[in-house]
Every structure is written in C-alpha cells, then in structure tokens.
N, C-alpha and C positions, 0 to 999 in steps of 0.2 A: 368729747361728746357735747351737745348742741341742742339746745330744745327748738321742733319746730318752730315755735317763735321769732327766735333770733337768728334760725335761719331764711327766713320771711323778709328781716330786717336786715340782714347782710347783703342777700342777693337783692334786696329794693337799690341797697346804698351802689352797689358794686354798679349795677344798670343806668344806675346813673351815672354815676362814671365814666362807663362805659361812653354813655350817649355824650358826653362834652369829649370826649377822646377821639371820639368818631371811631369806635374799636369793634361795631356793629353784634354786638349780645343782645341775642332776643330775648325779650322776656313773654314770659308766658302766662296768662292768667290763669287760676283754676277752670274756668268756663270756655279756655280754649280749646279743652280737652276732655271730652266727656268721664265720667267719676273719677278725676283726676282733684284733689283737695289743695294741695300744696305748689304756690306759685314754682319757676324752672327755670333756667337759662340756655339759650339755645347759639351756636355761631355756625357756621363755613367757613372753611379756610381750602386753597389749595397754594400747595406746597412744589415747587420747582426741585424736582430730584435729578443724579446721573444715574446714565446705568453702565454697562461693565464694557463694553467697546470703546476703542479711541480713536476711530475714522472717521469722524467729523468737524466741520471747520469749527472755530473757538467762538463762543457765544457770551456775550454779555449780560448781565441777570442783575439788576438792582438789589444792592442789598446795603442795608442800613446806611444809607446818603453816599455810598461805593459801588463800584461795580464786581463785581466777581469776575474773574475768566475763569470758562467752563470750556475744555479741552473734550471732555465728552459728552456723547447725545443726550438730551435731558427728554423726562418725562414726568408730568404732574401726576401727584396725589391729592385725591378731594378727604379732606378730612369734616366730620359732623359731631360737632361735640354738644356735648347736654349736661350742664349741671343739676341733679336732682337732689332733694332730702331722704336720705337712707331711714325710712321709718325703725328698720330693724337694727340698725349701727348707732344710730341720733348720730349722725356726721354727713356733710356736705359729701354726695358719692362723683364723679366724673366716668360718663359713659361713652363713649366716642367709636364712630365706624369712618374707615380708610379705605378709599376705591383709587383704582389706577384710572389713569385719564382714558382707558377706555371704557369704564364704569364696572370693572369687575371687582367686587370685595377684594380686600387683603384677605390673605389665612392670616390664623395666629401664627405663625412661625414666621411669616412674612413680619409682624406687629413687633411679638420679640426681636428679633436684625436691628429694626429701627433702631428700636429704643436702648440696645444692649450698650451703646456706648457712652448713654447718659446716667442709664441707672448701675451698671458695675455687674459683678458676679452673684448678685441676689438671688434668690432660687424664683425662677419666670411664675413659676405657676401661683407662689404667694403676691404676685405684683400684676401681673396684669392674666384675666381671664376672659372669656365669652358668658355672657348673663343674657337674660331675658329685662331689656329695659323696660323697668318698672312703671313706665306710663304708657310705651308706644306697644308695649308685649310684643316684639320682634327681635331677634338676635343682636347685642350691640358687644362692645369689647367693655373691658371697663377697670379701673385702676382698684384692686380690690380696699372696700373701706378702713381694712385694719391700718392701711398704708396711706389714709387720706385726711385720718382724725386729729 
C-alpha cells in the first residue's frame, strides 16, 4: 500500500522518464478530467499478432533491432492502458482495453488466451477482470489490485 501522495510522486518521476525515453505516457492532470482529484497515466500501443491460418507469404516485423519471420497472416491489436491510484486498495491499479484492428473490443476470454502464457495457471478471475474505470466510468479490463501492490 501507497499513500496518494507518493503515488503523485512516482507517477510525476515515471513521466518523466517516460518523456527522455520517448516511451509516450500521457500524463494527466487532475483538471483534465472533470472531479477527477489524483494525477493518471495514460499510453497506446498497437501490437502485431498471428492468427491461425498459414496461406500467406512470410512477412517481416521489426522486432527489438531483428526481424521476425511471420509465416502467417497477422493482424493488430490497439491496446489503451491507464495507470490510476486505487483510492480503495492505496495501490497503483492498471486498467487497459484491447480492440482488434477492426476496432472491435476484445472479450475477456479473448484477454485471458493472451495473457495465459505469461501469467501460468493462476485462477483468471483473481488476476484480470472487467471494472468500471474509475475516472472515464466506462467498461475497462483491469489487473485486479490485490495482484498489483
């Protein structure tokens, strides 16, 4: 646990960071968002995925100063993540929503696939859920905070 405070102070340092990194985390002031109190962090990303056919010519995909060969057809996911301050946990919470490149939401069962081979046999429903993001109040996914402190 974390007192607002020094989560004010972390997310200030992280931003900066951020910005000499060129790693593009928005930050957010309380008055960018009306009765919103506690500074935020915001990014994009979209994510080069395969999918399950393999009738396509091989495709090259930068990846970390290499190329990948990608044997089959790929399709982007936009991902939108948002660091918030969990007033009810006092822990830094991570809320993030994933659309396909044709901008349709993920399901969670889609979210869980992703992530099952990172995080292990965990039970899904303790680690990642659907919340009401606590500034935008619209559906986001979000790493639950017992799993974030």
């Amino acid at each position: 646990m974390i007192t607002e405070e020094s989560f004010i102070k972390e997310v200030t340092k992280f931003h900066s960071i951020s910005d000499k990194l060129s790693d593009q985390w928005q930050f957010h002031q309380p008055d960018d968002i009306v009765f919103q109190q506690t500074p935020w962090l915001s990014k994009r990303l979209t994510k080069l995925t395969q999918t399950e056919t393999s009738d396509s010519p091989i495709t090259l995909v930068p990846s970390e100063d290499i190329c990948e060969i990608i044997t089959q057809p790929s399709q982007y996911i936009n991902g939108d993540y948002h660091i918030v301050f969990s007033h009810v946990y006092q822990v830094p919470s991570l809320f993030f929503n994933l659309s396909h490149s044709n901008g349709a939401k993920l399901k969670l069962d889609e979210v869980w696939e992703l992530t099952r081979d990172r995080v292990g046999d965990i039970d899904k429903w303790s680690f990642i859920t659907e919340d009401e993001h606590p500034i935008l109040c619209i559906p986001y996914f979000c790493l639950h905070p017992c799993n974030t402190g």
